[in-house]
N, C-alpha and C positions, 0 to 999 in steps of 0.2 A: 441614893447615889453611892452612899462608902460602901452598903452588902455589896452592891453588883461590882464595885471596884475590885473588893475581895476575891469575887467570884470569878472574876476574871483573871487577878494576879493570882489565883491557883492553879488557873489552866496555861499561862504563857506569864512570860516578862510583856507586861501592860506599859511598864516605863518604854521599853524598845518598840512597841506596836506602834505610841504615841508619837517616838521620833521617828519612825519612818513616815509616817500618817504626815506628820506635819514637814518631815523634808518637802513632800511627796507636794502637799497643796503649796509651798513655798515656792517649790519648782514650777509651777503651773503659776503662778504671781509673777516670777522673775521672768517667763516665758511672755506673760502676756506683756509687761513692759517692752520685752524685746521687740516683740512687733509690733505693739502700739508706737513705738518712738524711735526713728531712724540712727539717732545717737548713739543707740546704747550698740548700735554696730562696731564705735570705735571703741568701745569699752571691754565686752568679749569676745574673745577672737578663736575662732578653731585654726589649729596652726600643724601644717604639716613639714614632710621632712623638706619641700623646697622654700618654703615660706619661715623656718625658723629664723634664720639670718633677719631676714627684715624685720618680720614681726616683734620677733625678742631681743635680738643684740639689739640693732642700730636701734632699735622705740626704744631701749632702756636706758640709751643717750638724754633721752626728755623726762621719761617717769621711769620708777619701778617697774618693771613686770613679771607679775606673780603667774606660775608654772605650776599647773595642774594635771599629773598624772593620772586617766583614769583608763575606766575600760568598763564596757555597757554590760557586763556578767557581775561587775562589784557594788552588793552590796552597800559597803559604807562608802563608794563611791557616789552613792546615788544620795546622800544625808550630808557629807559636803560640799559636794559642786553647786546646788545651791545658795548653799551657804554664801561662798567665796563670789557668785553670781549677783548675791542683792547687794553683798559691799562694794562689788565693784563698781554696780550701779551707783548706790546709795554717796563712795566719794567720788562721784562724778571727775572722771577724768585722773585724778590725782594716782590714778593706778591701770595698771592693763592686765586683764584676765587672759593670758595663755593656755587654753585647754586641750591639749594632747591625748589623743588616744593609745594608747599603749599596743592596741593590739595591732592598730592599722597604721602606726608609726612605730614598727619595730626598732628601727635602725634609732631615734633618736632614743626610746626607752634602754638600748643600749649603752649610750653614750652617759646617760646618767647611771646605769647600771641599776636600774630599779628593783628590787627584792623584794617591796612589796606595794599595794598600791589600795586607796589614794597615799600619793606621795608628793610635799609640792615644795616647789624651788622656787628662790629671787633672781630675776635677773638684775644689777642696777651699774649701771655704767659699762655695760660691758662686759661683768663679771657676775659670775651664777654660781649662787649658796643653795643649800638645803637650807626647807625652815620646817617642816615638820614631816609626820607619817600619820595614816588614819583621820578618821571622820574625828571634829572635833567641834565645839558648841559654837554656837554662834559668838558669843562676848568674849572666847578664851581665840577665834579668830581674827576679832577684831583687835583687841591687843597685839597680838602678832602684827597687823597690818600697821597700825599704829608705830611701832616700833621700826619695823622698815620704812616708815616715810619718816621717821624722824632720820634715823641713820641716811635715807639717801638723801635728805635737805642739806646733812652734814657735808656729803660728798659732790652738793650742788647739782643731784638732780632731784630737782623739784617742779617740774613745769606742769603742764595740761593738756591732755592728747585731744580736750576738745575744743580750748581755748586758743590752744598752742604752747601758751605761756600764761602765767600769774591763774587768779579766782574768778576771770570773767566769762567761765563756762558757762551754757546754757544746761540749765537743773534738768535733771532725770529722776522724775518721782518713780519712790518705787514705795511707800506708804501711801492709804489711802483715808483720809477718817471716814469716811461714808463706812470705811470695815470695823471701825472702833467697834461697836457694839457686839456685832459676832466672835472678832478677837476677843473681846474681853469673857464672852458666856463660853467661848472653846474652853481657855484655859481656867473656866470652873467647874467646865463640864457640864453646863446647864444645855441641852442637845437641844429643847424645846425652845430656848430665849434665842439661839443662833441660830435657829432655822427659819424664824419670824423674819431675826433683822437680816437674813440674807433675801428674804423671800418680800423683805420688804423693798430693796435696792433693785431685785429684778421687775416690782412693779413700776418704778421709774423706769429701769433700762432692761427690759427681758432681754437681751443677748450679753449682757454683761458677763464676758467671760468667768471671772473670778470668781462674781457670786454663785454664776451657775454649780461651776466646779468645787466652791466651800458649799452650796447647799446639799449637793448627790455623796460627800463627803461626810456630813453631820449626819442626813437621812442612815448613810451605812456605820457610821457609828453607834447611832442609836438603835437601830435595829439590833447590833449585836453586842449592845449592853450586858452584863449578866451571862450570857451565853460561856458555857466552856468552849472551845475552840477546837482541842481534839476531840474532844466525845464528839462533836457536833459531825466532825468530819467521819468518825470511825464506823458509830451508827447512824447516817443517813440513809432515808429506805426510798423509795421507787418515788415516793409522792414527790410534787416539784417543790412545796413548801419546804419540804426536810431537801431538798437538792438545793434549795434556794442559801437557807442559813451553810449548808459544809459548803458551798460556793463564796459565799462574803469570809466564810471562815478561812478558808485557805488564802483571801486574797490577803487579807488581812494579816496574817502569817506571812506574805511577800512570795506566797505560791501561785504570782499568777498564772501561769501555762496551767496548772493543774485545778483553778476558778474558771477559765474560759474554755477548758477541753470540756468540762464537769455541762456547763451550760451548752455548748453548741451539741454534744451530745444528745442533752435536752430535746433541742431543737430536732434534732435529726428522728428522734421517736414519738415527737408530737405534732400536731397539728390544729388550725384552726386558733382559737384564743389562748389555747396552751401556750401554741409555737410563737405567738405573737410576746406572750408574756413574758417569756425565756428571754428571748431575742430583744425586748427593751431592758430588760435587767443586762443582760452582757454590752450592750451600747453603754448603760451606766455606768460599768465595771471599764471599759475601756474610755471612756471621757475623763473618769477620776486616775486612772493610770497614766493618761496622753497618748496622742495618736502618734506619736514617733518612740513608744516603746516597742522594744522588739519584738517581744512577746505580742503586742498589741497589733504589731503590723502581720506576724504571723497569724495569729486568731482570726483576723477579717477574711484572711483567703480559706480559712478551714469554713468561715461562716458562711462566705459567699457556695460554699461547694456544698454544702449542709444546705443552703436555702433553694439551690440552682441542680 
């Protein structure tokens, strides 16, 4: 495991593959909470330019509500809103997730005068502070969060947007131990021991989102273990095995338009079990992405017009 780690931190920053990798499956965790649990509807909220008043002033009368500038082309938007997504869950209620789109709510991104993005603000009583800029770890956010519920306790708002008032919220899991054992083999990079215990939870529950989604996630790490990343891309030749690996590699690199053109193309010049084989590997590649990325919602219509 440390050659290939080598081999890998020579071809790209391995640290940065990993955080987006792991934004990446966090999002697809916070996502699946979301719609497993009704709840977590008062917790994050998309807030536009007629719903801020409500949303963010008058609720910042009860709790804090934390304001999340982003926009679907950034980035390190996509390695904090997570973030900020499973705390919100995780202090059940004790806070409200404001998530703003920058592009599609120009006028309020104005009114903050944003320069750059993510960028996120407190609303609490009324009144809206900056609290920082940029993607930042998960325990240097929670700190942050931590510190504005103390300060709004100070200022007497301290309630519960699911309680109403005081700790007698209804809990919003968003840990699972059934995942203990793959968490623990990700972050040692043992690819073979979390793809057992992921492969294990889908024998109990086969549609279990999350494993599904941590197992196609391990599979495409392992696969491109060791791999350099550009070469893989630069010399890839006709065969689909060498189309296969510069396809994970680009994705992996956060190139996905240029992983899903690479494979539907694929598709477009083959047929029979080739075409079949292409076409489950790009399903793959957009399940670990999510079907509400952009990119993801594009590729389906290049796919269907390739298949049709």
């Amino acid at each position: 495991m440390a050659q290939n780690s080598m081999n890998l931190r020579g071809a790209i920053d391995l640290g940065a593959v990993a955080a987006a990798k792991e934004a990446q499956v966090l999002a697809q965790k916070v996502q699946a909470t979301r719609e497993a649990n009704p709840v977590a509807a008062k917790l994050i909220l998309d807030v536009t330019t007629d719903t801020f008043e409500e949303l963010v002033i008058k609720q910042s009368a009860l709790v804090p509500v934390v304001i999340d500038l982003w926009a679907t082309w950034c980035e390190p938007c996509k390695q904090l809103s997570p973030v900020l997504e499973q705390l919100a869950l995780e202090y059940n209620g004790k806070f409200v997730l404001a998530k703003i789109d920058v592009d599609a709510q120009p006028q309020i991104s104005q009114a903050f005068q944003v320069q750059s993005i993510p960028t996120v603000f407190v609303s609490i009583g009324g009144q809206v502070a900056p609290l920082f800029q940029g993607a930042q770890p998960l325990p240097q956010v929670k700190q942050i969060i931590d510190a504005v519920l103390e300060q709004a306790a100070k200022l007497g708002v301290s309630g519960n947007v699911i309680a109403g008032q005081g700790e007698n919220a209804p809990e919003v899991l968003i840990s699972d131990p059934r995942f203990d054992a793959a968490e623990n083999a990700l972050e040692q990079g043992n690819w073979d021991a979390a793809i057992v215990a992921y492969k294990e939870i889908l024998t109990g529950i086969p549609n279990d989102p999350i494993a599904k989604i941590g197992l196609l996630n391990v599979e495409l790490l392992k696969r491109m273990d060791g791999i350099d990343f550009q070469l893989a891309i630069s010399d890839a030749n006709s065969k689909i095995e060498s189309q296969f690996i510069a396809a994970d590699a680009e994705f992996l690199l956060n190139d996905l338009r240029g992983a899903f053109n690479r494979l539907i193309e694929l598709i477009r010049t083959n047929s029979g079990k080739e075409r079949d084989l292409v076409r489950d590997r790009l399903v793959e590649l957009f399940e670990i992405a999510g079907s509400t990325h952009p990119d993801v919602v594009s590729a389906r219509t290049s796919l269907a017009n390739a298949l049709f």
